[in-house]
C-alpha positions, 0 to 999 in steps of 0.5 A, a space after each residue: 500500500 506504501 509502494 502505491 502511494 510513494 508511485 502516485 505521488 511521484 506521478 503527481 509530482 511529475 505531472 507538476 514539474 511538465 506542467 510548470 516546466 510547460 508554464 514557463 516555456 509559455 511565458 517566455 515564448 510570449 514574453 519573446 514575442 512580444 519584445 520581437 518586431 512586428 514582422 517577427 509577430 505576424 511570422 509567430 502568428 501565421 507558423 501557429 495558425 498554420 501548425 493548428 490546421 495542418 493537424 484539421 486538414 490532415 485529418 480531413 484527407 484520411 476521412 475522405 480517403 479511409 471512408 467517404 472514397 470506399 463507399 462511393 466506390 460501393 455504391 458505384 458498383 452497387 448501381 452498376 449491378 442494379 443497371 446490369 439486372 436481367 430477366 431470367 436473374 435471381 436476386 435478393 431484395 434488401 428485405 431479404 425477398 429472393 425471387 426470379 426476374 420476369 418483368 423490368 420497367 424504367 425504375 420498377 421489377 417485378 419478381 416471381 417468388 414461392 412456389 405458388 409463383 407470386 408476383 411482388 413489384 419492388 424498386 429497383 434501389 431495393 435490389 441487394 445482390 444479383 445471385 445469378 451474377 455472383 454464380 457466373 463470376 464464381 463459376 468463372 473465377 474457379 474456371 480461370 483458377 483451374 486453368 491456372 493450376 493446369 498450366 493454361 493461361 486464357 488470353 483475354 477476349 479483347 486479343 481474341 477480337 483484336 485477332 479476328 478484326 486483324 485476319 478480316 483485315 488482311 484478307 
C-alpha cells in the first residue's frame, strides 16, 4: 500500500514539474514575442495558425480517403449491378425477398417468388445482390483458377477480337 502511494505521488509530482516546466516555456515564448518586431509577430502568428490546421486538414484527407472514397466506390458498383439486372436473374431484395426476374420497367421489377409463383413489384434501389451474377463470376473465377493450376493461361477476349478484326483485315 506504501509502494502505491510513494508511485502516485511521484506521478503527481511529475505531472507538476511538465506542467510548470510547460508554464514557463509559455511565458517566455510570449514574453519573446512580444519584445520581437512586428514582422517577427505576424511570422509567430501565421507558423501557429498554420501548425493548428495542418493537424484539421490532415485529418480531413484520411476521412475522405479511409471512408467517404470506399463507399462511393460501393455504391458505384452497387448501381452498376442494379443497371446490369436481367430477366431470367435471381436476386435478393434488401428485405431479404429472393425471387426470379420476369418483368423490368424504367425504375420498377417485378419478381416471381414461392412456389405458388407470386408476383411482388419492388424498386429497383431495393435490389441487394444479383445471385445469378455472383454464380457466373464464381463459376468463372474457379474456371480461370483451374486453368491456372493446369498450366493454361486464357488470353483475354479483347486479343481474341483484336485477332479476328486483324485476319478480316488482311484478307
Amino acid at each position: 500500500m506504501n509502494s502505491v502511494k510513494k508511485l502516485l505521488g511521484t506521478a503527481a509530482g511529475a505531472v507538476c514539474a511538465v506542467s510548470a516546466l510547460a508554464l514557463t516555456a509559455f511565458a517566455e515564448g510570449e514574453a519573446a514575442a512580444s519584445s520581437g518586431t512586428a514582422a517577427t509577430g505576424q511570422t509567430a502568428s501565421t507558423a501557429q495558425l498554420l501548425t493548428s490546421i495542418v493537424p484539421f486538414i490532415l485529418a480531413l484527407v484520411l476521412l475522405y480517403l479511409l471512408l467517404l472514397r470506399p463507399q462511393q466506390k460501393r455504391e458505384k458498383e452497387a448501381q452498376k449491378m442494379r443497371e446490369n439486372v436481367r430477366v431470367g436473374d435471381e436476386i435478393c431484395t434488401a428485405g431479404g425477398l429472393v425471387g426470379i426476374v420476369i418483368r423490368i420497367t424504367e425504375d420498377t421489377i417485378v419478381l416471381e417468388t414461392g412456389g405458388e409463383r407470386s408476383k411482388i413489384r419492388v424498386k429497383k434501389w431495393a435490389i441487394h445482390e444479383n445471385i445469378t451474377q455472383m454464380e457466373e463470376a464464381a463459376q468463372l473465377e474457379k474456371e480461370r483458377k483451374a486453368a491456372r493450376r493446369a498450366g493454361i493461361v486464357p488470353a483475354p477476349a479483347a486479343d481474341d477480337n483484336k485477332k479476328k478484326k486483324d485476319k478480316e483485315e488482311a484478307e
